[in-house]
C-alpha positions in Angstrom: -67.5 12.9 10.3 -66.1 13.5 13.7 -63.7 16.9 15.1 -60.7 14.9 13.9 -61.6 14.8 10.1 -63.1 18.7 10.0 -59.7 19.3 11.9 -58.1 18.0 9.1 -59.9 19.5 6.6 -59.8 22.8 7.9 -56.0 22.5 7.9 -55.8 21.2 4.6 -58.4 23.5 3.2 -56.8 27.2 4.5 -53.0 25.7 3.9 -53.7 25.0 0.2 -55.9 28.2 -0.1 -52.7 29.7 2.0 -49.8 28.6 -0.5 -51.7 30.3 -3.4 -50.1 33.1 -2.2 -46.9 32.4 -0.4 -45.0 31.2 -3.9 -46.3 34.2 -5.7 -44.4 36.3 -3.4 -41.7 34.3 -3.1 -41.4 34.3 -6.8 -42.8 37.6 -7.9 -40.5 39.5 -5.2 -37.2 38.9 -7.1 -38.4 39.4 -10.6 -39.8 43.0 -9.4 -36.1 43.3 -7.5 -34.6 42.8 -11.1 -36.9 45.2 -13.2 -35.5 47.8 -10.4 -32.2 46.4 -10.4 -31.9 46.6 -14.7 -33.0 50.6 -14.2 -30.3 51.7 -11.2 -28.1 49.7 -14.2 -29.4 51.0 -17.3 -31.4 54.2 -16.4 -34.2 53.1 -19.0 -36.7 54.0 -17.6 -39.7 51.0 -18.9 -37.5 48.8 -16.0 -38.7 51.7 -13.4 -42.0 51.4 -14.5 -42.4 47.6 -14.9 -40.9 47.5 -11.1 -43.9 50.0 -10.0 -46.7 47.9 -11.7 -45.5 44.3 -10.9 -44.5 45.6 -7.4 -48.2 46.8 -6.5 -49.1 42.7 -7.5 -46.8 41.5 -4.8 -47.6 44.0 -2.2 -51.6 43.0 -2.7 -50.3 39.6 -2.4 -48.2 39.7 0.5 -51.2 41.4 2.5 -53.4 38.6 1.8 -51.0 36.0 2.4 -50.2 37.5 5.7 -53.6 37.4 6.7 -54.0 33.8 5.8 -50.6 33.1 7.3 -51.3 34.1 10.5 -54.0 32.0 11.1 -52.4 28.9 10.0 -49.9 28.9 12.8 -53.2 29.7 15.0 -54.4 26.5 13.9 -51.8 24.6 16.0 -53.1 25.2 19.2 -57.1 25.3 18.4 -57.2 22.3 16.9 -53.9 20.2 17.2 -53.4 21.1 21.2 -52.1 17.4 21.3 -49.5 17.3 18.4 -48.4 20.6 19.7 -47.4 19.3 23.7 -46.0 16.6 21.7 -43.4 18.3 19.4 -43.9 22.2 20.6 -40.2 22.1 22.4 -39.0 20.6 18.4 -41.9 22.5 16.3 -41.5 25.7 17.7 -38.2 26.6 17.3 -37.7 27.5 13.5 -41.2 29.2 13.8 -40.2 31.4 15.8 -37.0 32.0 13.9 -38.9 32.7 11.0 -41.5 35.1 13.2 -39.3 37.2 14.9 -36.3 37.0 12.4 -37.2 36.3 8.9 -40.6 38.0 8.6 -39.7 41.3 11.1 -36.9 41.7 8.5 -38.9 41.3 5.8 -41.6 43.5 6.3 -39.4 46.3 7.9 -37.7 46.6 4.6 -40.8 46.4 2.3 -42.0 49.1 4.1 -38.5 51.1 3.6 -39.3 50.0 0.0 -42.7 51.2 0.0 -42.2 54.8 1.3 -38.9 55.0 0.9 -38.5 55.9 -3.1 -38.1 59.3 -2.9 -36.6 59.2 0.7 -33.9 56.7 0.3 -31.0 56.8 -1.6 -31.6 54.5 -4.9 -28.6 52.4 -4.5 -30.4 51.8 -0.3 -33.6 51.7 -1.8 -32.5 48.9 -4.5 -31.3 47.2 -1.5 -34.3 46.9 0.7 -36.6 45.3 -2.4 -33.3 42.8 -2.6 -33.5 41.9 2.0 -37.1 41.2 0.8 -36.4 38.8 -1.4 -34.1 37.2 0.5 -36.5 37.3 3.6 -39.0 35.7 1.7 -37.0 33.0 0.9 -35.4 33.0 4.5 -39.0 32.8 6.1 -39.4 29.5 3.5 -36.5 27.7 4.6 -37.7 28.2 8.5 -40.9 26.9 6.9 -39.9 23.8 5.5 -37.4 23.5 8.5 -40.6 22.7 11.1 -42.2 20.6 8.1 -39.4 18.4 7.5 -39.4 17.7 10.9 -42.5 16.1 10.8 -41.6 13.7 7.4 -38.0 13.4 9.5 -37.0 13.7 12.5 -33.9 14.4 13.4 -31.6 16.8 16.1 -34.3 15.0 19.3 -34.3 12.7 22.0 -37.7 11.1 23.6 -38.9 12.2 26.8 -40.7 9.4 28.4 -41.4 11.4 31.5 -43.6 14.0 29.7 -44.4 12.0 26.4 -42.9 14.1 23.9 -40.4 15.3 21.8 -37.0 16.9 23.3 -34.5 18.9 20.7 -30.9 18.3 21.0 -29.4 19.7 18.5 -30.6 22.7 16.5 -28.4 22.6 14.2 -29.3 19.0 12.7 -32.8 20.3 12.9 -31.9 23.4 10.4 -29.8 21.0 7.8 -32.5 18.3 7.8 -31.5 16.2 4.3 -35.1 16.4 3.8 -35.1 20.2 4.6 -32.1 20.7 2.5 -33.9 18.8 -0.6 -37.2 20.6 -0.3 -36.2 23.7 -0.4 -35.1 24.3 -3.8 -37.8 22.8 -5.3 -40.3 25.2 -3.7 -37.9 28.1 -4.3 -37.6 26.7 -8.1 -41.9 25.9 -7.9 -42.1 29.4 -7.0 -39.9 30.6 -9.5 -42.0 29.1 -11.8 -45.4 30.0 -10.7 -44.7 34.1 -10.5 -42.4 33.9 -14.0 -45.4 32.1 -15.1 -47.9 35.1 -14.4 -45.3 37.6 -15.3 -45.2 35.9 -18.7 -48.9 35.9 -19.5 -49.8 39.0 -18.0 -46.8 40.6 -20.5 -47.9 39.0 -23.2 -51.5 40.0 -22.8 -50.7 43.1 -21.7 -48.4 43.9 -24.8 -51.0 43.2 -27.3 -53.5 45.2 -25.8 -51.2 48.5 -25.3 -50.4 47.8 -29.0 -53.9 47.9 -30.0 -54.9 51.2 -28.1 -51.9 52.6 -29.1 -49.8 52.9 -26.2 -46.4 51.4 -28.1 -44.0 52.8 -25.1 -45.9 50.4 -22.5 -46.6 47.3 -25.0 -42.6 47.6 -25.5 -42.0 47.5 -22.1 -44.1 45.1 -21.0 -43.0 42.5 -24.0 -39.3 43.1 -22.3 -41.0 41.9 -19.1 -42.4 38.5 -20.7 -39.4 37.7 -22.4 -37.4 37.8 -19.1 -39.9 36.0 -17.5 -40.1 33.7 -19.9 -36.2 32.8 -19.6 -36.4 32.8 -15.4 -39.4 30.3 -16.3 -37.4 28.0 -18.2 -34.3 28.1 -16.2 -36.6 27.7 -13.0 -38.6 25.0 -14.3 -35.2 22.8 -15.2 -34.7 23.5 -11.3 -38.0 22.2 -10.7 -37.5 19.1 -12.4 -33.7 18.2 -10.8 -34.6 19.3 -7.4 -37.5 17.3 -8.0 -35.9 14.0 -8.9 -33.5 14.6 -5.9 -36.7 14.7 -3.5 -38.1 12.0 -4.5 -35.0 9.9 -4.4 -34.9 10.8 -0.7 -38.5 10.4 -0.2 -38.3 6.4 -1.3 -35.7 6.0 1.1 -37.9 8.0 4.1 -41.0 7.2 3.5 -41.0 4.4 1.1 -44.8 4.3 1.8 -45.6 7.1 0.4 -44.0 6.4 -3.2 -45.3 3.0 -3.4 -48.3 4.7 -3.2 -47.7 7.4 -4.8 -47.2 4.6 -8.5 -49.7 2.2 -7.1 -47.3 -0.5 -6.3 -49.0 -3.1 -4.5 -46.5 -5.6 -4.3 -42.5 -5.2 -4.6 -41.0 -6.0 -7.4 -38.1 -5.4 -9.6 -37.5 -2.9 -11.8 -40.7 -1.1 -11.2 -42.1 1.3 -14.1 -43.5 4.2 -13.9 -47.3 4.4 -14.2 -48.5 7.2 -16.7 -52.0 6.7 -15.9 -54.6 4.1 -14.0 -57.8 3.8 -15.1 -60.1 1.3 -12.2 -60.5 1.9 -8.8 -57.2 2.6 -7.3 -59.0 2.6 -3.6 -59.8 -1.2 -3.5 -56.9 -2.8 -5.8 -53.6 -0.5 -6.7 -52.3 -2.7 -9.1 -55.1 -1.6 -11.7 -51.9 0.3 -13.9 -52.8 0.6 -17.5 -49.6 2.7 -19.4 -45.8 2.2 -17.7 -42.8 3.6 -18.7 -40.5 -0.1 -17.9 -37.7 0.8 -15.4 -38.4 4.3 -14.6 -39.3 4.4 -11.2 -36.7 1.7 -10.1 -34.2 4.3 -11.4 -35.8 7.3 -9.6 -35.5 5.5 -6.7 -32.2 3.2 -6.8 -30.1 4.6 -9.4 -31.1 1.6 -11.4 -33.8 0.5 -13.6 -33.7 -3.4 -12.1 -34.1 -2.3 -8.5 -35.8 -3.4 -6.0 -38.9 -1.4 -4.8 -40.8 -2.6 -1.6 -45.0 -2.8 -2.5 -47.7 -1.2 -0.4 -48.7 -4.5 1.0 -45.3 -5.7 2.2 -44.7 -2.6 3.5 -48.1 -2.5 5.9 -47.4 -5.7 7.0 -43.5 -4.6 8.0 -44.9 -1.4 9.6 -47.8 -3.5 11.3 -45.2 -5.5 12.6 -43.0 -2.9 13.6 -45.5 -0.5 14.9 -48.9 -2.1 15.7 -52.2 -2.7 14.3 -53.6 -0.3 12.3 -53.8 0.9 8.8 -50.3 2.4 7.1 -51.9 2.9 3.5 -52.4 6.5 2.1 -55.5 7.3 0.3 -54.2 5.4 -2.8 -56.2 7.6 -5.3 -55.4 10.9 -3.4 -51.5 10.0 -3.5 -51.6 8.5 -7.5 -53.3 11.7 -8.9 -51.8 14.2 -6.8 -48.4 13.2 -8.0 -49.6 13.0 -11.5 -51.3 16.2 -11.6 -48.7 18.1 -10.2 -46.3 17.1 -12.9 -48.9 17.6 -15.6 -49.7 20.6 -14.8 -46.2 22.0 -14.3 -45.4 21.1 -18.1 -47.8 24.1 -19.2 -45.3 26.3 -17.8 -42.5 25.6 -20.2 -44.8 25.4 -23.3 -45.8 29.2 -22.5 -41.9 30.1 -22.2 -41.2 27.9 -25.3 -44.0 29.6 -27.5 -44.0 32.8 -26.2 -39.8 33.2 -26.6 -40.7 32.2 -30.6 -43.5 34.3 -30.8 -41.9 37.8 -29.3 -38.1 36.7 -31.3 -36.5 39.5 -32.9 -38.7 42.4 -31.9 -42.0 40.9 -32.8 -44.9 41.8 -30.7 -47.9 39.1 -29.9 -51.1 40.7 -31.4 -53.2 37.6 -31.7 -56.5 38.4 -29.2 -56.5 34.3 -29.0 -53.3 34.0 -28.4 -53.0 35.9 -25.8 -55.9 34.8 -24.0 -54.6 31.3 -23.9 -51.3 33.2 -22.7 -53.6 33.8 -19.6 -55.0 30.4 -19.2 -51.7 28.8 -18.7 -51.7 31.2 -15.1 -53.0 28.5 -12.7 -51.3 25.7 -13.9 -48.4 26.5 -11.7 -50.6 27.1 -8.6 -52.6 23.9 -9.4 -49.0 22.4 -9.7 -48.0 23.5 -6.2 -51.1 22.7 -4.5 -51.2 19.2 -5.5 -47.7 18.9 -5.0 -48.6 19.5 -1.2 -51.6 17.9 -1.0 -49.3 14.7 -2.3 -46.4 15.5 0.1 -48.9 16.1 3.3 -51.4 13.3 2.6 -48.8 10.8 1.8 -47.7 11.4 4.8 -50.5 9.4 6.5 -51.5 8.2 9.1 -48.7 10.1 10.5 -48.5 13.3 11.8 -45.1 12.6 12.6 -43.8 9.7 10.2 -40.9 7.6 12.3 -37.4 8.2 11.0 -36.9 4.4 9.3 -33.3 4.7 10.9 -33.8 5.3 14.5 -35.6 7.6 16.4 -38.8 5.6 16.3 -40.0 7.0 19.5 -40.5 9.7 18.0 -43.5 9.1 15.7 -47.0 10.6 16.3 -50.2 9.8 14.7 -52.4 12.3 13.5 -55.7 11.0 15.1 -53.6 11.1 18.5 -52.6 15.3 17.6 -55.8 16.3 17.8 -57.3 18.8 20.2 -60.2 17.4 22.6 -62.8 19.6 21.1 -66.4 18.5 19.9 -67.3 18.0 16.7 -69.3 21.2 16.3 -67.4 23.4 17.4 -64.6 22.3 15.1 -67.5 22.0 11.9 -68.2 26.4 13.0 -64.7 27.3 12.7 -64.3 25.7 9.2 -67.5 26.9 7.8 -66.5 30.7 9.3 -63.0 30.5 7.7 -63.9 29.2 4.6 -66.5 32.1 3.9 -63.9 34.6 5.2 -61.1 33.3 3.2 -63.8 33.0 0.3 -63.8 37.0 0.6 -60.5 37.5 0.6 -60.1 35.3 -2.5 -62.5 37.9 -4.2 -61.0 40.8 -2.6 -57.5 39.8 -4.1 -58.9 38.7 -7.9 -60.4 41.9 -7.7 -57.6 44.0 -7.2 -55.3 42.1 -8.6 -57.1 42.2 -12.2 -57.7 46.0 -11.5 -54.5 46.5 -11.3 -52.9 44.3 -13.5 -55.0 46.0 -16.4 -53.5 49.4 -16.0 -51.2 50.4 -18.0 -47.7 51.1 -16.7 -47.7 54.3 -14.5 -45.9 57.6 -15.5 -42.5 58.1 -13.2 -40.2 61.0 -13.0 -36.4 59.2 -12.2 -35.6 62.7 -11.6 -37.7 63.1 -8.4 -36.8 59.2 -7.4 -33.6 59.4 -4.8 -31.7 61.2 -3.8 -29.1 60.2 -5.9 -26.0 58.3 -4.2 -24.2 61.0 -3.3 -26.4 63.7 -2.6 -26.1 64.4 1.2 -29.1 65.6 2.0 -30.7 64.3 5.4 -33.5 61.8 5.2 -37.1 63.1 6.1 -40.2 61.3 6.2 -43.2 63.7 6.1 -46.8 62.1 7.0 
């Protein structure tokens, strides 16, 4: 155990605890835009109040996420001082886009949105909640922008005089193919996760309103589930074809990583796709038990006879091409990941499919049971996401930067060489002080958010919400 792997556990550790928050924002911020969007349209007022209560979840979210943001991008210079000389003039660009752009943006108008609702005019105030959303989103495309990069890269030159990476063209950085095929499927993964919560919470929260006799709110918050519950299954068909699409480019970019990914020690035609392995996938790959025949030659080729390069022909072409040294993934790290990402996204659509028959034609869920396995399905979707990283990042291996397979091979980096030259301790304190910070937070945010998730829907007055459109009246802020 030396400061390289506690480097890269504390990065993996605080960016998986990180995007536990960053898709429930991205997700949760629309849905709360629509409940406000449905009142300004409607003037019912249950939308107003489902906009209230689901917006106090986001902004508890986006606080903590914040926090835990901010230190992520800390992270590069404390304890990856190397990989940052070496692709900061690349790296750094759409991060600071999404700093002082994106983000600014964003949390200017959720503050308008905040304190504005009996300052603003509704039609203004509508719109700030709807910037917000679109910042989110904006901030995730910068995101995925400096990610892709590193599974990618494209838009640089090599600098041989200082050793590192040199961008040429912005613009091919921003419409990176694999920038362009990520994206959706975290906006649809996020989608999912938030409509997923939104769902549960309803459903519970109908039931119980029901049973202490608040019918106004179990009403209302059964409108909220059902909605949720369509956005969930429109969102999760997204998942699934922006999914297929990623993975298609993936095999062509980093063919390592989905031979991993289905165990495939040797190529081979026609390749199926394994459903589970039972053996040690760590020693011998080829220990696949259940296939689906064809399937993952298709993903990748478009047909179910294509060819599919193994993981062994493909370490000896990248030893070849590259050195000496070890190309291979953590097999069983890659196989599962993969698998439980998927596995766990399918709980998802069996909560929309239920639920939507459950609550058809005005019914109202009262089962106690039922509605507590309603809440169990909630971190599926975040277990979904963070194994879907953990396969996309640690199949990326040994690379910090994975060489373009059609030029650009200078510009590679591997991820024991990014590494800051810090000891071993003092790497080991900063991981152990995180991890019981972020520890707290993670209790400080359950807390609140099952607090106020409990509550039942506040009390408005649409009347004292405005001023209207075209009332005139200056704007004053009193504090």
């Amino acid at each position: 155990m030396d400061a390289l792997t506690f480097a890269r556990l504390q990065f993996g550790t605080l960016t998986v605890y990180h995007f536990f928050f960053v898709p429930l924002t991205m997700g949760l911020v629309p849905l709360v835009a629509g409940f406000q969007t449905a009142w300004y349209r409607t003037g019912d007022e249950k939308w107003l109040r489902l906009a209230k209560h689901f917006g106090k979840l986001f902004l508890i979210t986006f606080t903590v996420g914040l926090v835990t943001g901010i230190v992520q991008e800390f992270q590069f210079g404390m304890n990856w001082s190397e990989y940052s000389r070496f692709v900061g003039d690349v790296f750094g660009a759409p991060l600071a886009i999404e700093g002082m752009a994106a983000f600014f943006v964003e949390s200017t108008f959720l503050g308008l949105w905040v304190f504005g609702w009996d300052r603003l005019p509704r039609l203004v105030h509508l719109a700030c909640i709807w910037v917000v959303a679109l910042g989110t989103w904006a901030s995730a495309y910068f995101i995925l922008a400096a990610n892709s990069f590193m599974q990618h890269p494209v838009g640089v030159t090599y600098d041989p005089t200082w050793n590192r990476a040199q961008l040429t063209d912005i613009g091919a950085l921003l419409t990176n193919s694999t920038t362009l095929a990520a994206f959706p499927h975290v906006i649809t993964g996020a989608l999912v996760l938030a409509s997923t919560g939104v769902a549960a919470l309803g459903l519970w929260s109908a039931a119980r309103s029901r049973r202490q006799g608040r019918e106004d709110d179990a009403l209302a918050f059964r409108a909220a589930a059902r909605v949720a519950m369509v956005v969930l299954l429109v969102s999760g068909a997204g998942v699934a074809v922006s999914g297929d699409a990623q993975a298609r480019l993936m095999f062509e970019q980093q063919p390592m990583k989905m031979a991993a990914a289905e165990a495939l020690c040797e190529s081979e035609d026609g390749a199926g796709f394994s459903l589970f392995a039972v053996g040690d996938v760590g020693n011998s790959c080829d220990v696949r038990q259940v296939t689906v025949p064809g399937v993952t030659a298709f993903l990748a080729t478009n047909s179910f006879s294509g060819h599919l390069e193994g993981v062994n022909d493909l370490q000896r072409r990248y030893g070849e091409r590259y050195g000496e040294g070890d190309y291979v993934p953590v097999l069983p790290v890659t196989y599962w990941s993969f698998r439980l990402m998927i596995g766990f996204g399918v709980f998802s659509a069996l909560l929309a499919v239920v639920g939507l028959w459950t609550t058809r034609a005005g019914r109202l869920p009262l089962s106690r049971r039922g509605t507590r396995l309603a809440l169990l399905a909630v971190p599926t979707p975040f277990l979904a996401n963070a194994f879907g990283w953990i396969f996309t990042e640690m199949g990326r291996q040994p690379w910090a930067v994975a060489p373009n397979p059609t030029g650009l091979d200078a510009v590679r980096m591997l991820t024991r060489d990014g590494v800051s030259p810090v000891g071993t301790a003092t790497v080991l304190t900063s991981l152990t002080v995180f991890t019981l910070v972020y520890g707290v937070l993670a209790v400080v945010w359950f807390s609140l958010v099952r607090r106020y998730a409990a509550q039942p829907l506040p009390d408005v007055d649409p009347d004292a919400i405005g001023p209207a459109a075209d009332d005139d009246a200056p704007l004053t802020f009193a504090y």
